[in-house]
N, C-alpha and C positions, 0 to 999 in steps of 0.2 A: 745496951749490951755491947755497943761499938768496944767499951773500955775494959769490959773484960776479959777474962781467959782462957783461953781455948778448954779447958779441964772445967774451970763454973760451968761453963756453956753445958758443957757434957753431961755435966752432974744435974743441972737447971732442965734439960731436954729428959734424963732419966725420973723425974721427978711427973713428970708431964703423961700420966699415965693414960691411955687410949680404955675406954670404955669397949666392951668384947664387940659391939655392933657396929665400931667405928674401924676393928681389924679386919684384915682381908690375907688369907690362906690361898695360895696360886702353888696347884699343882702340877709342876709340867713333865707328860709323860708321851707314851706315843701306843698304840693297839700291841697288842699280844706279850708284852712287859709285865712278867711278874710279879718282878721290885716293884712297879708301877702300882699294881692290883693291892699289893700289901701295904703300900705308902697312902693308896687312897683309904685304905679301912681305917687306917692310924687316925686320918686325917679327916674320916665322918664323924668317928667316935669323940675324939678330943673336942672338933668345934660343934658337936651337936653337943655337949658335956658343956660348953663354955658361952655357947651363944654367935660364936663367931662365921660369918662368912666364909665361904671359902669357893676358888672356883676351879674347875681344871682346864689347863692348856694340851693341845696335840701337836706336838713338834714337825709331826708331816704337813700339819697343816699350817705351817709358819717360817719360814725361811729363816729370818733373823734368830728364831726362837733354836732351830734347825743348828745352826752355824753356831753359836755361843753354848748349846747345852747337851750333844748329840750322846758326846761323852758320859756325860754325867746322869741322866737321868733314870731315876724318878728324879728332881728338884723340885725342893721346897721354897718358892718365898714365901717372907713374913712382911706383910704392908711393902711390898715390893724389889726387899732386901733378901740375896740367899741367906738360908736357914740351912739347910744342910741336901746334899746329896748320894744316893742307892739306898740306902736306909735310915726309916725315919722312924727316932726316939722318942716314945710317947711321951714322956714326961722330960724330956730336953722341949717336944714342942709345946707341951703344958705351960712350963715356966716360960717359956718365951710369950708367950700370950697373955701371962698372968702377970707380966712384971712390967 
């Protein structure tokens, strides 16, 4: 792969599909967050529907997690990349799981 191009690469890694048991869904929210509460039902339903993992994060209980997301959450990762943040698209996080 040394010799190829950064876009094969991409196209080569998009090709390389994760089986639902091998994803992993990381909710990070913090206590009494509604967007929180309605991002996790999104996010039983979908990966109970697809087979996939998923775990949730508590920002009060994580400093780092604290400081990079305080703003934003609910956050969604996907295998460890954000997916999106306050609200979460059932069928935006469908395809992403599915693709």
């Amino acid at each position: 792969m040394a010799g190829m191009s950064p876009v094969f690469r991409r196209s080569e890694r998009r090709k390389e599909r994760k089986a639902p048991g091998e994803r992993l869904v990381t909710l990070i929210r913090k206590p009494g967050c509604h967007l929180c509460d309605d991002a996790q039902e999104v996010i039983e339903k979908v990966c109970a529907d697809l087979g996939v993992p998923w775990e949730r994060k508590d920002i009060t209980e994580d400093e780092e997690l604290h400081r990079a997301y305080w703003e934003q959450i609910p956050v969604v990762l996907v295998d460890g990349a954000q997916h999106t943040f306050w609200r979460v698209d059932e069928a935006r996080l469908r395809k992403a799981l599915t693709q």
